[in-house]
N, C-alpha and C positions, 0 to 999 in steps of 0.2 A: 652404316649409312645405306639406305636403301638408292637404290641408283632407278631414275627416269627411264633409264634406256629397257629395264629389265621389268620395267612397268609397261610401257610400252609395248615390247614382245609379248605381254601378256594381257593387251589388249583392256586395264585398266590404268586408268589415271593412277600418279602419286596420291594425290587427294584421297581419293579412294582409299588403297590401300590403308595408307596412315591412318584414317577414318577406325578400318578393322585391327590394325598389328600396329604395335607402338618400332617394329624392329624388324629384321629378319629371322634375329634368334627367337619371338615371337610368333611368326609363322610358323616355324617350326615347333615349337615347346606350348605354344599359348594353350592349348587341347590336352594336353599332358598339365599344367599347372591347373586349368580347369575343374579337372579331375581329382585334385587336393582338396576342393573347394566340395566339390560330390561326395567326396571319402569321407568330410568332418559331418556333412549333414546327415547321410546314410550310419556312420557312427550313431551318430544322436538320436536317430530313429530306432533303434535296433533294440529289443526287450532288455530292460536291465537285469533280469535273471538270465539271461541265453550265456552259455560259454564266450568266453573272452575267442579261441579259435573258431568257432560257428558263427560268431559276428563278423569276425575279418574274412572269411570266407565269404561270408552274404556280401561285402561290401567290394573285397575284389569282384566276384562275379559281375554285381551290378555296374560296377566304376568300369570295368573293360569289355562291358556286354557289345556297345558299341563299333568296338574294334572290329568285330569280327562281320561287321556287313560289309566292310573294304579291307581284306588282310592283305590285299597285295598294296595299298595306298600306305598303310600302316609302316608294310615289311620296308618299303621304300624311304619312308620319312627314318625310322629306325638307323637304317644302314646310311645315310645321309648323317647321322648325328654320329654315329660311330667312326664315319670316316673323316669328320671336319672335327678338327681338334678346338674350335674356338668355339666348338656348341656343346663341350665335354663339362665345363662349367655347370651349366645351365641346365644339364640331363642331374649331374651330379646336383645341383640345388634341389631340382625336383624330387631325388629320391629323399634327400634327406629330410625334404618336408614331410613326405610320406613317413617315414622313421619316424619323425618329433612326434605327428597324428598319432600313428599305435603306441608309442608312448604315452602320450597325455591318455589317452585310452585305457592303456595298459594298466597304468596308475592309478587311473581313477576306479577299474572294474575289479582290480585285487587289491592285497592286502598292502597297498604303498601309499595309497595318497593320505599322506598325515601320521601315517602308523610308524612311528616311530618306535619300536619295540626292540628290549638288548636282545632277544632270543634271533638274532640273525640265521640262524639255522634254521629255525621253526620257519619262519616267515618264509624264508626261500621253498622249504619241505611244503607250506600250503599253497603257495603260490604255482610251486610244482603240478601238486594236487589239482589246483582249479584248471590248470589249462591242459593237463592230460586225462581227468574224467570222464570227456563226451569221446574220448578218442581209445582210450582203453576198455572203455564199456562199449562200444562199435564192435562186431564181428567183421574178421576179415574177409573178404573178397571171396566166395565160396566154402566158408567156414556154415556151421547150420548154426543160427542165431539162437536156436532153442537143444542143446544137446541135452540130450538123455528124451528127447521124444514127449512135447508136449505142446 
């Protein structure tokens, strides 16, 4: 229950408020759930040939780009949630949305969604395959991308 008085120190009506956040644990998390909602659309955008991890990379970037023009508003809200036990629910719901998203993703961009196949081996061996490709064919970090000089 969001309380008047703490409306009032903050210099907007109840009306108001309730207008924007159905709650408090809303204020809190509403921007964070938002972001579930960005993650499935930026999913849906993203080349359906592109790596399964070069898309969830495009999509984290994009989904927490925002973060970082207020990291100290961010850092604040964060450690608010980590210290109020009655908003541990509600971080936890979020992430697990997040989880279901790269799942339903997951599944649908390798070899699971419908593939029913006995070779459970094979299946996990290509699946393997797909999402370590773009990252084993990457040079390391001051590695020469062209060895033997070409």
């Amino acid at each position: 229950m969001v309380r008047v008085g703490a409306c009032a120190d903050a210099v907007v009506s109840l009306r108001t408020f309730l207008r924007y956040f159905t709650s408090k644990e809303d204020l809190v998390l509403g921007r964070l759930r938002s972001h579930l909602d960005l993650a499935g659309e930026l999913f849906a955008r993203r080349p359906d040939g592109e790596p399964l991890l070069a898309s969830l990379h495009a999509v984290i970037v994009r989904a927490a780009a925002d973060y970082a023009a207020e990291p100290e508003r961010e850092l604040i809200r964060l450690r608010l949630v980590a210290d109020t036990p009655a908003l541990h629910a509600g971080m936890a719901a979020v992430f697990a949305g997040f989880e279901g998203l790269v799942r339903r993703v997951t599944a649908t961009r390798l070899h699971q969604a419908g593939d029913a196949r006995p070779d459970l081996a094979r299946l996990v061996l290509d699946n393997l395959d797909d999402l370590t490709t773009d990252i084993l064919a990457r040079p390391a970090e001051g590695e020469d991308p062209h060895p033997g000089g070409s």
